[in-house]
Z-matrix of the N, CA and C atoms (Angstrom, degrees):
N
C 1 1.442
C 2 1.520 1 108.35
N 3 1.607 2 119.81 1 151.37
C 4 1.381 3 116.15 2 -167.23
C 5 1.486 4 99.17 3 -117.33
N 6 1.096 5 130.31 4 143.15
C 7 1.419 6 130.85 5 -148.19
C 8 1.692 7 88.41 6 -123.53
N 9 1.249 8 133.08 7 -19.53
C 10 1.415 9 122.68 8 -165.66
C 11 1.113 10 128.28 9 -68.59
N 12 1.369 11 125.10 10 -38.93
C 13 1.405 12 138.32 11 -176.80
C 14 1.126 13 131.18 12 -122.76
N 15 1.184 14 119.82 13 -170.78
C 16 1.762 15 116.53 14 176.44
C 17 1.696 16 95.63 15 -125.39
N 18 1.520 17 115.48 16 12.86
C 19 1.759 18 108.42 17 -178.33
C 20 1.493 19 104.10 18 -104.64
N 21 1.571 20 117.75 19 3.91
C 22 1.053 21 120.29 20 -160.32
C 23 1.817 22 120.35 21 -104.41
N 24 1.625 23 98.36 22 -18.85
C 25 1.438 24 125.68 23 155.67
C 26 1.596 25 132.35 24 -132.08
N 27 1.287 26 114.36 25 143.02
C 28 1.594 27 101.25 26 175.16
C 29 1.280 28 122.52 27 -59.78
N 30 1.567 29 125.32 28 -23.86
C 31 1.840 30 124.30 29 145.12
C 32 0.678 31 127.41 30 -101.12
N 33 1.501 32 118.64 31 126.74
C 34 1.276 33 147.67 32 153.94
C 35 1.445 34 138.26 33 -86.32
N 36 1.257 35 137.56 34 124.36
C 37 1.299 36 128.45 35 152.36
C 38 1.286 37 104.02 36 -133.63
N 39 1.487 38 112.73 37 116.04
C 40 1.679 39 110.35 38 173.54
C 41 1.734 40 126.94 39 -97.21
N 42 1.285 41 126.03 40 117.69
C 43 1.138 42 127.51 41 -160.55
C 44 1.739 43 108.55 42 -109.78
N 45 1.871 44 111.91 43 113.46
C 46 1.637 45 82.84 44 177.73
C 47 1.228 46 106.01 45 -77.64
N 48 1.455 47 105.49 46 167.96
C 49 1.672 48 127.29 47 -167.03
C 50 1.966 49 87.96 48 -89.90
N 51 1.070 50 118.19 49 -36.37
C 52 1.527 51 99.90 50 -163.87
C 53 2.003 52 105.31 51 -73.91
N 54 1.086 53 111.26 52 -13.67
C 55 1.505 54 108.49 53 162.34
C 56 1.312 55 123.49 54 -109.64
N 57 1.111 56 125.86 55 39.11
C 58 1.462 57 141.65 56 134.33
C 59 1.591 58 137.41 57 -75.69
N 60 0.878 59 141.86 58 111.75
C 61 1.583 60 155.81 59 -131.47
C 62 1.310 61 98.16 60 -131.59
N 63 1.319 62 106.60 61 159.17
C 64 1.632 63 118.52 62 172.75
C 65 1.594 64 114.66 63 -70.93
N 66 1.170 65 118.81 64 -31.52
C 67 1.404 66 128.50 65 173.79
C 68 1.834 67 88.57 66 -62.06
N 69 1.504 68 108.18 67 149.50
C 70 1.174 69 131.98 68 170.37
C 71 1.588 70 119.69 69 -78.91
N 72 1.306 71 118.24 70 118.50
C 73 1.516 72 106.90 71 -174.14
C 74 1.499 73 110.78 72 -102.83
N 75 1.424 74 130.15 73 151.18
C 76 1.053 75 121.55 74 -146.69
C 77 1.707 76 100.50 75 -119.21
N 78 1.418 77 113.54 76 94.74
C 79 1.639 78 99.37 77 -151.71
C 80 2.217 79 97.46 78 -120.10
N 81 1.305 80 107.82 79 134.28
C 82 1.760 81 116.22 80 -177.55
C 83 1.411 82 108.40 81 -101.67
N 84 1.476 83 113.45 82 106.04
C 85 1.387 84 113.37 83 169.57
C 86 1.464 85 121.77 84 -95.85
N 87 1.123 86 118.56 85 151.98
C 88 1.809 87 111.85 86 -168.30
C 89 1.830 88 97.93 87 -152.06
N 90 1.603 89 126.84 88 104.73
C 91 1.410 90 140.38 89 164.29
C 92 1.342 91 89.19 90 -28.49
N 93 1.549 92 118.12 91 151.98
C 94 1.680 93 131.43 92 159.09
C 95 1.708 94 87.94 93 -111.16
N 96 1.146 95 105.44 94 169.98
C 97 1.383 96 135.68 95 -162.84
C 98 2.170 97 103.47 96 -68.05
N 99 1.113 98 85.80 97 -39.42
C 100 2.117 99 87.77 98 152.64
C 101 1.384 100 126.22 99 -68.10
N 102 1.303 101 112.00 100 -34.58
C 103 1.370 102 124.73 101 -168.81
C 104 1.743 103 93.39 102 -77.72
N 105 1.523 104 122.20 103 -57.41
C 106 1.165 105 112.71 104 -171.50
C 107 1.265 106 124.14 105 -67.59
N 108 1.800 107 131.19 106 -27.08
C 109 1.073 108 136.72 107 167.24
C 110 1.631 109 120.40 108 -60.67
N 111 1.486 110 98.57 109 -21.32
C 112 1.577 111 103.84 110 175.38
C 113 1.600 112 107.57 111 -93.16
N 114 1.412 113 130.93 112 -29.44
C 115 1.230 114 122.16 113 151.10
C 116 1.485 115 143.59 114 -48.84
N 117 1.731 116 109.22 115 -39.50
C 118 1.574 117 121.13 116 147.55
C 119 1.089 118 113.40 117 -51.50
N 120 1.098 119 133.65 118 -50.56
C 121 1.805 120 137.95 119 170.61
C 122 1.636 121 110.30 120 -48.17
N 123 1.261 122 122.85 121 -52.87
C 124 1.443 123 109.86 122 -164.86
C 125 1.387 124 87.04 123 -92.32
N 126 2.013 125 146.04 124 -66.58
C 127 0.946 126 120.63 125 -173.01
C 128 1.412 127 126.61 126 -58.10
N 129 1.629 128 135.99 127 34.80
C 130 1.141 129 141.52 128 -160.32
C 131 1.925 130 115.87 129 -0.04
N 132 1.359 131 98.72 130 81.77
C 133 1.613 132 108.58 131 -176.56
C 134 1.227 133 94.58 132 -126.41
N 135 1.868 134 137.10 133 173.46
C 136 1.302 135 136.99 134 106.00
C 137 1.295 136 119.68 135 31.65
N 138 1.618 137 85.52 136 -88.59
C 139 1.948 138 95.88 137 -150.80
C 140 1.213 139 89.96 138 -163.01
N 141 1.374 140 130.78 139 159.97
C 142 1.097 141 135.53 140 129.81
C 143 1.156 142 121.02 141 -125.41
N 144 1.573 143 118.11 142 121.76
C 145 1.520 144 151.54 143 -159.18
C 146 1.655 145 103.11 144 -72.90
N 147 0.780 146 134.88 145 -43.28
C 148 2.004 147 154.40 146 157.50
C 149 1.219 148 112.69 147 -176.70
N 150 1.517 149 83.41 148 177.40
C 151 1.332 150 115.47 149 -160.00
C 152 1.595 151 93.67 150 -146.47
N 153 1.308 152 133.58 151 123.65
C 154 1.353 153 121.75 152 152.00
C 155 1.691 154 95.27 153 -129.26
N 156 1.884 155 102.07 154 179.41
C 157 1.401 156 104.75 155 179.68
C 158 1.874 157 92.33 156 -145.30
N 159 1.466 158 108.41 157 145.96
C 160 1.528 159 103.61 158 158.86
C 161 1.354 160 100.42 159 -118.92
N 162 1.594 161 126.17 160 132.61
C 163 1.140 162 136.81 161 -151.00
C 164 1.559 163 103.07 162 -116.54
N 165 1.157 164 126.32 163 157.70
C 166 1.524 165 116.23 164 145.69
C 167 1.178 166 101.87 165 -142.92
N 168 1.569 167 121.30 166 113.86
C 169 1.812 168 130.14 167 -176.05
C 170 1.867 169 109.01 168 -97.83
N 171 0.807 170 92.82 169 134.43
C 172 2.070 171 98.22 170 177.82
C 173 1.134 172 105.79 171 -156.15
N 174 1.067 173 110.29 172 170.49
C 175 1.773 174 132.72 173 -167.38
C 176 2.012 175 95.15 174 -67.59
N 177 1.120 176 113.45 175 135.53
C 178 1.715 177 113.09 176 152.35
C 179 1.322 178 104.89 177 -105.52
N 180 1.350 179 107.55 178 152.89
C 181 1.632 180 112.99 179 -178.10
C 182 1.094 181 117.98 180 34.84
N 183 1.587 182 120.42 181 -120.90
C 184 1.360 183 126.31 182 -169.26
C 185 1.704 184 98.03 183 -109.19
N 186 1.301 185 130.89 184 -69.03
C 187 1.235 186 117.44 185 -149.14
C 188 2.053 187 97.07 186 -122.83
N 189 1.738 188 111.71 187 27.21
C 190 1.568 189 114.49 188 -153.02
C 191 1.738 190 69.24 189 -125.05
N 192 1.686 191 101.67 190 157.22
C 193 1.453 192 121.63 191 -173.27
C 194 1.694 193 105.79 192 -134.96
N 195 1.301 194 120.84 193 131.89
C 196 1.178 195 129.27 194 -157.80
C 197 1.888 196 102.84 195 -101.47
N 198 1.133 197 117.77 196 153.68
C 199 1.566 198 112.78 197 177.18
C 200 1.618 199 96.95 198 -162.73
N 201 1.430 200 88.80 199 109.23
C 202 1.859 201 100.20 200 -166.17
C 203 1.714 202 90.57 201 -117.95
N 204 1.151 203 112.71 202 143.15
C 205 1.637 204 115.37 203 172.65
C 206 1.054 205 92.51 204 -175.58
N 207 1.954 206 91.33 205 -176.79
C 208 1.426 207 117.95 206 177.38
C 209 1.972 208 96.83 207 -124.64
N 210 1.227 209 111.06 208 153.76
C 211 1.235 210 104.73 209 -165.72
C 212 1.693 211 94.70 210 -135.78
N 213 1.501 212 145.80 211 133.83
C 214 1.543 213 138.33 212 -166.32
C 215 2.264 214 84.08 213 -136.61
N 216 1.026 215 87.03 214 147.83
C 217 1.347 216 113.19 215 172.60
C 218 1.487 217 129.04 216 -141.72
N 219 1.273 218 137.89 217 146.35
C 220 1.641 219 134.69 218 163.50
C 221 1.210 220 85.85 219 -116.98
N 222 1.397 221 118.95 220 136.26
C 223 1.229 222 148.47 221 130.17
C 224 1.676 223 121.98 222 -112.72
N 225 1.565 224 98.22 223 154.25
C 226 1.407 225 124.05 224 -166.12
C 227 1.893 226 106.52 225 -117.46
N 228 1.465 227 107.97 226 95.70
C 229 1.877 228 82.68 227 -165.65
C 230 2.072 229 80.59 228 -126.72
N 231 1.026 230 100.45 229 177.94
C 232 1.490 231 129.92 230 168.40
C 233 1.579 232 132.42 231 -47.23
N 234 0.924 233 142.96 232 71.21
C 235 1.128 234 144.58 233 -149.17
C 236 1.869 235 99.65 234 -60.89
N 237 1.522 236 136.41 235 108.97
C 238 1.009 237 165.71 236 151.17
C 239 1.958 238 122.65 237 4.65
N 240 2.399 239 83.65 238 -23.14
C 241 1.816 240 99.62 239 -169.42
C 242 1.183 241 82.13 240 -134.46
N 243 1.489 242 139.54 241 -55.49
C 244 1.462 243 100.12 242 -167.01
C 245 1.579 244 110.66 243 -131.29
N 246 1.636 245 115.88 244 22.23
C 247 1.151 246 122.28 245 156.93
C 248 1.664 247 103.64 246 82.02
N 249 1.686 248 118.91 247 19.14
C 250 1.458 249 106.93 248 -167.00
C 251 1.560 250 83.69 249 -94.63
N 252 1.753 251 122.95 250 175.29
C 253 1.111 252 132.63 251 172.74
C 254 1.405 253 119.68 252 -67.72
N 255 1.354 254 104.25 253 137.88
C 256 1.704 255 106.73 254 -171.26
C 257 1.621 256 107.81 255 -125.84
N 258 1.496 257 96.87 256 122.59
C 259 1.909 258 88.01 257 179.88
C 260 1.633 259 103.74 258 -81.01
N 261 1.521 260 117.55 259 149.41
C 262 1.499 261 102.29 260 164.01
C 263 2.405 262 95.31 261 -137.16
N 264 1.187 263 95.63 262 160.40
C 265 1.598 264 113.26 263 -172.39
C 266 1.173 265 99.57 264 -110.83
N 267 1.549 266 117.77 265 107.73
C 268 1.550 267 109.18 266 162.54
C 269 1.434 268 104.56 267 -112.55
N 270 1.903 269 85.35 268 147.53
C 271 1.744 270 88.76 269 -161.82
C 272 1.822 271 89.06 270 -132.41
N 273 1.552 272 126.47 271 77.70
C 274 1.773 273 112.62 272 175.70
C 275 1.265 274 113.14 273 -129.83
N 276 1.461 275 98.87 274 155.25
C 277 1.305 276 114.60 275 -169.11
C 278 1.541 277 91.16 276 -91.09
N 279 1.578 278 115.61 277 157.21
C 280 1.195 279 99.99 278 153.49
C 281 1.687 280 93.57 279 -169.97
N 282 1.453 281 105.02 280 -178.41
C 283 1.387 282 88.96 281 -169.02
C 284 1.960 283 90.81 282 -153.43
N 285 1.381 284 114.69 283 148.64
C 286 1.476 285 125.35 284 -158.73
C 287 1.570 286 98.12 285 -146.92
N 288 1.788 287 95.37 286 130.98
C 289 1.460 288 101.13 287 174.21
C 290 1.338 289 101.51 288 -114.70
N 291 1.775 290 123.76 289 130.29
C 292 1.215 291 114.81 290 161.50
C 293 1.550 292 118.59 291 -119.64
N 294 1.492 293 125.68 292 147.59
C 295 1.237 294 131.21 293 -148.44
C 296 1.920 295 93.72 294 -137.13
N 297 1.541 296 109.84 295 144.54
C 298 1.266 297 96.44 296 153.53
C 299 1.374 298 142.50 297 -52.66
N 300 1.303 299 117.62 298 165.79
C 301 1.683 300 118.97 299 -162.54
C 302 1.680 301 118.41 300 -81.90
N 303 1.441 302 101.59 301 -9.52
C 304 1.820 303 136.34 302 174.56
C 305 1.280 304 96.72 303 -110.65
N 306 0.791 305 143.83 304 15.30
C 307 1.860 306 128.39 305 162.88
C 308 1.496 307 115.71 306 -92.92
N 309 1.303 308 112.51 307 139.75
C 310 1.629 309 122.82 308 178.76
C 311 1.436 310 104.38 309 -59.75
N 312 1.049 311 127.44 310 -21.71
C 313 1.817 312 132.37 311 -154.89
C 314 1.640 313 80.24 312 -82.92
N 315 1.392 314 129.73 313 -46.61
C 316 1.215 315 138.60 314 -138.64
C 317 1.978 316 100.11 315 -75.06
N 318 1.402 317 113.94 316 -51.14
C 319 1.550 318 133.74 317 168.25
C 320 1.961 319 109.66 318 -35.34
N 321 0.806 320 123.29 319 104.43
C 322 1.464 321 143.30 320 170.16
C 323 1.799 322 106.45 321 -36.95
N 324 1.145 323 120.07 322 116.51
C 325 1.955 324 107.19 323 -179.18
C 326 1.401 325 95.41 324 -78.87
N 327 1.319 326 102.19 325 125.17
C 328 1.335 327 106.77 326 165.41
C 329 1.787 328 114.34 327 -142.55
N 330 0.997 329 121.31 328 152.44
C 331 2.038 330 139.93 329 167.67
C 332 1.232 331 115.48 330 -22.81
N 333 1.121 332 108.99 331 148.20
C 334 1.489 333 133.15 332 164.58
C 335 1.475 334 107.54 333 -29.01
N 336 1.803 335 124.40 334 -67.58
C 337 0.832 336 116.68 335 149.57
C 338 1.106 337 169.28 336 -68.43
N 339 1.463 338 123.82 337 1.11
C 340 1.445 339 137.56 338 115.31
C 341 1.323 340 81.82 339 158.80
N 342 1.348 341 124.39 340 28.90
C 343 1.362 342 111.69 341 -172.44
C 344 1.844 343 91.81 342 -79.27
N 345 1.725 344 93.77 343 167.93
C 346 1.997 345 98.57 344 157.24
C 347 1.098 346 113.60 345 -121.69
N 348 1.271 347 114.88 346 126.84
C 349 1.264 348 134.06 347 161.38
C 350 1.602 349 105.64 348 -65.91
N 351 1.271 350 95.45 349 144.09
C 352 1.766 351 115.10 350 -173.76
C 353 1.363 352 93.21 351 -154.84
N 354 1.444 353 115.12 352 141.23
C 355 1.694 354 131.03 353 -163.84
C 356 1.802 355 79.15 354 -125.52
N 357 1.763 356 121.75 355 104.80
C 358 1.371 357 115.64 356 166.36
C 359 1.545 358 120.61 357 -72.76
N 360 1.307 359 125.88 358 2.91
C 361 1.318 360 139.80 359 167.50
C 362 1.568 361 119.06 360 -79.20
N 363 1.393 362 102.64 361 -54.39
C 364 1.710 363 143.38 362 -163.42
C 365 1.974 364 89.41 363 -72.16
N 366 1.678 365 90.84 364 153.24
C 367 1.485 366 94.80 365 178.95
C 368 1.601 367 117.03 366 -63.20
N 369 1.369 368 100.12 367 165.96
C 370 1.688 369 126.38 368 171.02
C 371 1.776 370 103.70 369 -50.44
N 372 0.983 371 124.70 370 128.42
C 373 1.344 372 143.39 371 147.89
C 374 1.437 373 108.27 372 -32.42
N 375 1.271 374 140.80 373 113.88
C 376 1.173 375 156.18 374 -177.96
C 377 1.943 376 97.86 375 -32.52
N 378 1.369 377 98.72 376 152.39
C 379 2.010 378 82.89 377 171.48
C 380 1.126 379 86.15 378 -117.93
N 381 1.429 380 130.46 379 161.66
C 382 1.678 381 157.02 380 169.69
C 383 1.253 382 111.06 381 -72.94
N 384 1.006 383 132.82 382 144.49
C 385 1.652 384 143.61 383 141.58
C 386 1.551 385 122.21 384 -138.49
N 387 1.037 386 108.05 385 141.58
C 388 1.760 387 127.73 386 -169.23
C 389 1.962 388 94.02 387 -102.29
N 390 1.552 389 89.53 388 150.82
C 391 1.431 390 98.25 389 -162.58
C 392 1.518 391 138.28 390 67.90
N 393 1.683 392 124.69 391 -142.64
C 394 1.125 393 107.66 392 -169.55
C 395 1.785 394 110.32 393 -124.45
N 396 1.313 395 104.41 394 26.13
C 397 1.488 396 118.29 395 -169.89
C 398 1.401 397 115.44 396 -153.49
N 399 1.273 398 90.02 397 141.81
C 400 1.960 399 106.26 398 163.43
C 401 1.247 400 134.58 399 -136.71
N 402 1.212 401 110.94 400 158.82
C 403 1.418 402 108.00 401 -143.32
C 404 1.435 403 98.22 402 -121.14
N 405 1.597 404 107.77 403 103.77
C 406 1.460 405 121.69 404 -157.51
C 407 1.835 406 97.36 405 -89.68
N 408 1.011 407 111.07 406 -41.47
C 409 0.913 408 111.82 407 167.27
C 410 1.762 409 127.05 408 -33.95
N 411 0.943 410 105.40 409 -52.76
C 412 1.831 411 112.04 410 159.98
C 413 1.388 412 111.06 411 -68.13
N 414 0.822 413 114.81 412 -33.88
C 415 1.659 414 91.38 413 -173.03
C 416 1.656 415 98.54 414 -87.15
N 417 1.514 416 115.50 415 -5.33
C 418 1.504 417 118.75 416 163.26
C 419 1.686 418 115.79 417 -66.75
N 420 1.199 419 123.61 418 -33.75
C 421 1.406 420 134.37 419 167.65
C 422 0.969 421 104.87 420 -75.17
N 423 1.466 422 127.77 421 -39.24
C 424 1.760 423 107.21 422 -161.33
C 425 1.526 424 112.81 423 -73.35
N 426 1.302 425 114.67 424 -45.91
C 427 1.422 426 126.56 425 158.34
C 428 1.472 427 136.18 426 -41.16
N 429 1.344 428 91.56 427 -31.02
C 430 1.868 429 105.17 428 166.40
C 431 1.688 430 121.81 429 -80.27
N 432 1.851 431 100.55 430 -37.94
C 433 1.483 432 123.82 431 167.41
C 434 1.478 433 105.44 432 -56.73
N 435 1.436 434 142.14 433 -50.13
C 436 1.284 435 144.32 434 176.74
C 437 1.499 436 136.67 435 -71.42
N 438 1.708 437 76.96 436 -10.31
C 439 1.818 438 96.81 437 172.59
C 440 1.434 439 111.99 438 -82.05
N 441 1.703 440 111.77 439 -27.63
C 442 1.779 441 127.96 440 -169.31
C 443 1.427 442 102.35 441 -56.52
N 444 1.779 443 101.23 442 125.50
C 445 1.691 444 91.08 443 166.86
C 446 1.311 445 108.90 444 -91.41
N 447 1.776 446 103.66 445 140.39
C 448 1.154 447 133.28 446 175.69
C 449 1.489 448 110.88 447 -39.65
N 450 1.209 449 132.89 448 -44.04
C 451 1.555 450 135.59 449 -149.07
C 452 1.464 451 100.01 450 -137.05
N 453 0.805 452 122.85 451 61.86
C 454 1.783 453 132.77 452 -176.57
C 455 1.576 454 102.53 453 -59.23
N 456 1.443 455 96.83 454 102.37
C 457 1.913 456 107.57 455 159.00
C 458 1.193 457 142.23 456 -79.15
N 459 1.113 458 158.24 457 126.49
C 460 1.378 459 138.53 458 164.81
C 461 1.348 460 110.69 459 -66.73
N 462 1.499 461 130.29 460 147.66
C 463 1.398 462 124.15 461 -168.33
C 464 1.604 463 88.59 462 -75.94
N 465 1.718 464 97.69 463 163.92
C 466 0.932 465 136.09 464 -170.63
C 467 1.961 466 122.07 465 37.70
N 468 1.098 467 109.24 466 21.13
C 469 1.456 468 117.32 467 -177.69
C 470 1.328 469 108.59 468 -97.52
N 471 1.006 470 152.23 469 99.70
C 472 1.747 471 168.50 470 155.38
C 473 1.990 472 104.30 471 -60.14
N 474 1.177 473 104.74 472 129.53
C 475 1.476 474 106.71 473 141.47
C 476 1.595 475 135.83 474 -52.77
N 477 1.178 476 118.64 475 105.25
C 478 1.376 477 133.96 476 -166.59
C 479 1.790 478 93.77 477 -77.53
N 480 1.669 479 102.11 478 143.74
C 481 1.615 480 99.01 479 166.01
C 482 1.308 481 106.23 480 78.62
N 483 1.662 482 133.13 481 -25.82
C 484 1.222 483 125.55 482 -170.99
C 485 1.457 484 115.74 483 -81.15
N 486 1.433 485 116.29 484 132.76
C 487 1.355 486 125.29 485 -171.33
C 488 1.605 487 99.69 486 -112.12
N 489 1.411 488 116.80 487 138.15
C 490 1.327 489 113.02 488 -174.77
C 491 1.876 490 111.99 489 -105.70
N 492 1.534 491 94.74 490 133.11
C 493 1.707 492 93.28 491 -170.30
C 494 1.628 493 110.13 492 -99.88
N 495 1.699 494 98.75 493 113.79
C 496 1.227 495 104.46 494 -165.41
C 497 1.282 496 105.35 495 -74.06
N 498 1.771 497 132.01 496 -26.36
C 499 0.954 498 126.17 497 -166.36
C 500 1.259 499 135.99 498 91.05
N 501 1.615 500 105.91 499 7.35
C 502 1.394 501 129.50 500 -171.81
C 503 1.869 502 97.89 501 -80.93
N 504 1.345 503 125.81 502 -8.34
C 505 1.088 504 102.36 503 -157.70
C 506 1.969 505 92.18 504 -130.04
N 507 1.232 506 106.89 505 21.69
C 508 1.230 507 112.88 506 -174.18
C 509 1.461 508 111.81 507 -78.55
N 510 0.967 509 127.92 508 0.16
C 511 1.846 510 131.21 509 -157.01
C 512 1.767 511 100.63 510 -100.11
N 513 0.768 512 119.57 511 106.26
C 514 1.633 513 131.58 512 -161.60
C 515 1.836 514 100.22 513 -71.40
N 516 1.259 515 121.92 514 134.60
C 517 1.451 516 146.56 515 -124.78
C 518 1.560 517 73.72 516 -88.88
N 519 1.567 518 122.68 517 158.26
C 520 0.975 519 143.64 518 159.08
C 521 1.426 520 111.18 519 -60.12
N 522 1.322 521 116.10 520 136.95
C 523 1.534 522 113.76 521 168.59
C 524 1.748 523 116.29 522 -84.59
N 525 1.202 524 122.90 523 27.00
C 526 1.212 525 136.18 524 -161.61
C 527 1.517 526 98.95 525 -130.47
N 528 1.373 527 124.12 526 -43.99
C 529 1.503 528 141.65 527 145.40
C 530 1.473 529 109.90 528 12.56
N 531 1.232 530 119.49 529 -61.97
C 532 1.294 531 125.15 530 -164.89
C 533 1.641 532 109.18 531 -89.28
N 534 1.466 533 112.20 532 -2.52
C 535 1.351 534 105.81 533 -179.76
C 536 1.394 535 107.83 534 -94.12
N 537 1.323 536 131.20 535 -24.25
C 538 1.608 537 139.03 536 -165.82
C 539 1.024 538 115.75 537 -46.46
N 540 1.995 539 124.13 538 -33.11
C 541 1.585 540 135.64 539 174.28
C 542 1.625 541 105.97 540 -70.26
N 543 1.493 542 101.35 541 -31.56
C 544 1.929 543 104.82 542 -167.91
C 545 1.384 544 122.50 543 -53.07
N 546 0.885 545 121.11 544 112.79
C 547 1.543 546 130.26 545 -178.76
C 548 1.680 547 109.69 546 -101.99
N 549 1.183 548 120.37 547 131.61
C 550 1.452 549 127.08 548 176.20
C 551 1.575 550 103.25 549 -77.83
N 552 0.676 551 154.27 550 145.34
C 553 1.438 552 164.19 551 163.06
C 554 1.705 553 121.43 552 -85.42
């Protein structure tokens, strides 16, 4: 995600970092009707009907800024079998630390051998930003974008004719195969 601008996603909310406080600020974002047509556009859906976010932004550590919320969306995408319109409700919490692009917090812990350790349970890796702002607003979409299901169904509609390949029969035949009937005489 790119934290610099507001030309870089159809949502935006830009927050400077130097008026952010340790106290939690309690901030409501809501897409206008441009914002959402440019979100159907990049998440290639339908439509999307809104998007709002309730935020709470505060200082992390010393010089890192916190953006904890819940983010709800309607989207309108393609149903996967017969292409009719499908509403879906995203409803997630999620929460994003961003740190300058020169901060130690910012560097990945990783091994002796330069490997990185990554905990897939354990939180997100801090994200970077250059200058004196971030743009909470994107990381308000990105979180809503990751909520979208991939394969949008209409209830109760199944693929007709579809046979499912378990893969049990993928293991390519012995070249010896053909001798098992051979009888020496």
């Amino acid at each position: 995600m790119k934290t610099h601008g507001s030309d870089e996603t159809p949502f935006s909310y830009l927050v400077k970092v130097g008026h952010i406080s340790a106290n939690p600020v309690d901030v409501h974002v809501e897409a206008d009707k441009r914002e959402l047509a440019g979100l159907a556009e990049l998440w290639d859906v339908l439509s999307v009907e809104k998007l709002e976010a309730d935020l709470k932004i505060s200082r992390w550590k010393r010089d890192g800024v916190r953006v904890k919320g819940n983010v709800k969306a309607k989207i309108v995408q393609a149903c996967v079998v017969t292409l009719e319109p499908v509403e879906s409700d995203i409803d997630e919490d999620f929460e994003h630390i961003f740190v300058p692009e020169d901060s130690k917090l910012a560097r990945s812990p990783s091994m002796d051998a330069g490997e990185m350790v990554l905990d897939p349970d354990g939180p997100d890796l801090p994200e970077t930003f250059t200058g004196d702002t971030i743009d909470a607003g994107a990381a308000v979409a990105e979180f809503a974008a990751l909520a979208i299901d991939p394969y949008p169904r209409k209830p109760g509609v199944e693929f007709e004719g579809h046979i499912e390949d378990t893969g049990e029969n993928d293991r390519k035949p012995s070249p010896f195969a053909v001798l098992k009937d051979w009888k020496k005489e």
